[in-house]
C-alpha positions as CSV (number, residue, x, y, z in Angstrom):
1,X,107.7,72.7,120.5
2,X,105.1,73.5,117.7
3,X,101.6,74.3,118.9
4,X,98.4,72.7,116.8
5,X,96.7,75.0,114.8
6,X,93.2,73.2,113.5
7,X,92.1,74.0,110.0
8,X,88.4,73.8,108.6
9,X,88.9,72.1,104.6
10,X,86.1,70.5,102.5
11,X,87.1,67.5,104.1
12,X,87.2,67.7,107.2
13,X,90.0,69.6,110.1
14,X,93.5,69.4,109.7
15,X,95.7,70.0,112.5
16,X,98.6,72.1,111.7
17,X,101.8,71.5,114.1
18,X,104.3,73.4,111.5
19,X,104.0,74.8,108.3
20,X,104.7,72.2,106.2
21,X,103.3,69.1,108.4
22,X,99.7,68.5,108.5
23,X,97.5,65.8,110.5
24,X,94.6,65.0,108.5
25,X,91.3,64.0,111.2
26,X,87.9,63.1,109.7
27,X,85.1,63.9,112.6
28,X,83.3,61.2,110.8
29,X,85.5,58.6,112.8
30,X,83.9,60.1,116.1
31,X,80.6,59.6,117.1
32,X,78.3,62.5,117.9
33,X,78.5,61.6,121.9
34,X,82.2,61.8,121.9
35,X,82.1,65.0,119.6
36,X,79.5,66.6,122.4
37,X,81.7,66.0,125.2
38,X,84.4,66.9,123.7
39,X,82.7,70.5,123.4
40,X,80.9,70.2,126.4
41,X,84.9,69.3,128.3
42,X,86.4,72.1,125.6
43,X,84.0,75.2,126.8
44,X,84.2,73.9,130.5
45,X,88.3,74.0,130.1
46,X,87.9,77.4,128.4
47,X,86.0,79.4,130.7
48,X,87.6,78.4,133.9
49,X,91.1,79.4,132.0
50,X,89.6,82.3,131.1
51,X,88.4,83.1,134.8
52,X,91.7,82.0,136.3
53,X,93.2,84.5,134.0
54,X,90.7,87.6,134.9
55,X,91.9,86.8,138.4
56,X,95.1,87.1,137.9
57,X,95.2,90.4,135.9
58,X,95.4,93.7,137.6
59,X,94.4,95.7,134.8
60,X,90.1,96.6,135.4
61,X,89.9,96.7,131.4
62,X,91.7,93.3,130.7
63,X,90.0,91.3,133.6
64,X,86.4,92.7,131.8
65,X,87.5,90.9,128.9
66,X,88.1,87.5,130.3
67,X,85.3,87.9,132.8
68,X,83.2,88.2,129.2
69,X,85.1,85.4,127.5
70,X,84.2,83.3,130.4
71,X,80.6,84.1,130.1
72,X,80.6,83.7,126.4
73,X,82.1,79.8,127.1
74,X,79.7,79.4,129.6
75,X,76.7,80.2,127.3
76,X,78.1,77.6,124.9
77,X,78.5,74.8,127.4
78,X,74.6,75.3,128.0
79,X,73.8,75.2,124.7
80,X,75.9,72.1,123.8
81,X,74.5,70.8,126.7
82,X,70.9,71.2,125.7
83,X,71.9,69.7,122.9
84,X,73.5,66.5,124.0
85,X,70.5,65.8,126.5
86,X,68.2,66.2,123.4
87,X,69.9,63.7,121.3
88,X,70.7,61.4,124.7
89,X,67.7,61.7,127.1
90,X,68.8,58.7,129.0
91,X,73.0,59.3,129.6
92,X,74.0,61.1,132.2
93,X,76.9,63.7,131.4
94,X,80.1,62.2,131.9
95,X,82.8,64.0,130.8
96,X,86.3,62.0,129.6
97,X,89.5,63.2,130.9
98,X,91.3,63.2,127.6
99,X,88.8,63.9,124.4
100,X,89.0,62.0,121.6
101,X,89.2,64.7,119.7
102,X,93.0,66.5,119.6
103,X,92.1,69.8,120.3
104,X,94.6,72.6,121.3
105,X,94.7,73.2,125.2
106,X,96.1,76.1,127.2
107,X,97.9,75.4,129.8
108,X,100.2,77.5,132.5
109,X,101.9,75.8,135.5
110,X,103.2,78.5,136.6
111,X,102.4,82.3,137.1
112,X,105.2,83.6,135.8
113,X,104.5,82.7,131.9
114,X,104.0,85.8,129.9
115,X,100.4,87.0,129.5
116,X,101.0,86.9,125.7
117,X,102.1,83.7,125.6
118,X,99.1,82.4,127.5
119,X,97.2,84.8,125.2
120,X,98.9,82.8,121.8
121,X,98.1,79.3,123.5
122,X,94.5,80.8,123.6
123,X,94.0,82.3,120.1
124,X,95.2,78.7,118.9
125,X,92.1,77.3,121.1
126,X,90.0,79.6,119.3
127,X,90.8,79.0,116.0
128,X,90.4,75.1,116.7
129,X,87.0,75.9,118.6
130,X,86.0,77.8,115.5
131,X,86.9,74.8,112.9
132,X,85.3,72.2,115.3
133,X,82.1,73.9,115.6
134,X,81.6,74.5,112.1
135,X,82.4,71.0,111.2
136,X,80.2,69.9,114.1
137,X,77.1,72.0,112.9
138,X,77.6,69.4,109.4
139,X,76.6,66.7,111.8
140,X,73.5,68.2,112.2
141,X,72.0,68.6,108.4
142,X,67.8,68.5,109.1
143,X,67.9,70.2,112.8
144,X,68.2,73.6,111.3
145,X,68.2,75.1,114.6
146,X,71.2,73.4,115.9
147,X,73.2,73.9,112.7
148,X,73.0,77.8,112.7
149,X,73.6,78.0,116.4
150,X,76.8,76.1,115.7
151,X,77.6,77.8,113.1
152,X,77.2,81.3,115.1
153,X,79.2,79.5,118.1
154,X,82.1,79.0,115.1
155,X,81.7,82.5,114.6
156,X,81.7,83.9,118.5
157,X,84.7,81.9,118.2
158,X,85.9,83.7,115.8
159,X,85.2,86.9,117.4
160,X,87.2,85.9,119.9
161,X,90.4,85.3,118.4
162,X,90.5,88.8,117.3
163,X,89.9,90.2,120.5
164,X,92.5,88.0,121.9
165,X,94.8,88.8,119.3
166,X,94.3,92.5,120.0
167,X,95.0,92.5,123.3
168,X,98.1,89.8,122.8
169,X,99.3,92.6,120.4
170,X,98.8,95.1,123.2
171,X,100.7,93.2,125.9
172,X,103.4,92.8,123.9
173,X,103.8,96.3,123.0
174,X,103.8,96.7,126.8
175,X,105.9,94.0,128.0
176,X,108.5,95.0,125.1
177,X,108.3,98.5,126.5
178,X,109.0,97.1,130.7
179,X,111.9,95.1,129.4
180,X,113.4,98.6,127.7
181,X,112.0,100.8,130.9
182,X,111.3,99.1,134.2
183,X,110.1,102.3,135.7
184,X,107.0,102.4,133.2
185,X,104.5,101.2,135.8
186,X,106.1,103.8,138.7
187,X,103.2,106.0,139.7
188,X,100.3,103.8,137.9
């Protein structure tokens, strides 16, 4: 089953689901409401993956990481919010249950799904967060503020991706390894 990957172009985000087929969607046929929620609902999902999965790791330097991620998804949620009561003083937050918007999810159901595969299913998240957000901050041409913060939130997302694809390389390499030699954790 092939996993969206979004795509920033000149013309707006392309989701990717192979190689060779590609899902053109304009963010101009969303409004700016349904684009805020569906950042607001996006960093909301992300962090509380991203907590469920520092709980679930024994590993002290691996549950820092997603204990930071978290926080980093939290800080964006505040500041999307702060944005979305700016631009709609009078509406109370209500978030949808599906967004408009297809963005990649992660999901596990069950806790016996590779760490590296949840780790994929998140990279994919943050290469989509990264493309929404710098389209999103083109919504926003005369609030200079907003813009650039966007813009930086497409970068922490980024920033992200790397780190999870460092430590998705790691866990591999270590998972590999256990498959090969069961005893490797014997002693640890």
């Amino acid at each position: 089953m092939p996993f969206p990957i979004a795509i920033y172009t000149d013309c707006g985000l392309t989701l990717r689901t192979s190689n060779s087929e590609e899902e053109k969607m304009q963010l101009e046929s969303f409004t700016l409401e349904e684009l805020l929620l569906t950042a607001l609902k996006s960093e909301i999902e992300s962090r509380d993956i991203y907590k469920k999965i520092s709980m679930a790791v024994s590993n002290a330097l691996l549950k820092d990481r997603f204990e930071f991620l978290a926080g980093e998804e939290e800080k964006h949620r505040e500041f999307i919010e702060h944005i979305y009561k700016g631009k709609f003083p009078d509406r109370e937050i209500k978030l949808p249950d599906k967004t408009p918007v297809p963005l990649p999810e992660v999901k596990f159901e069950t806790e016996d799904v590779p760490l590296s595969e949840i780790l994929d299913q998140s990279m994919k998240a943050e290469l989509a967060a990264h493309d929404f957000y710098k389209a999103l901050a083109e919504k926003f041409p005369e609030d200079r503020e907003v813009r650039k913060t966007l813009l930086f939130f497409s970068s922490m997302e980024m920033g992200h991706y790397q780190l999870l694809k460092l430590e998705r390389e790691n866990i591999e390499r270590f998972e590999e390894w256990e498959e090969f030699n069961p005893m490797v954790h014997i002693g640890a």
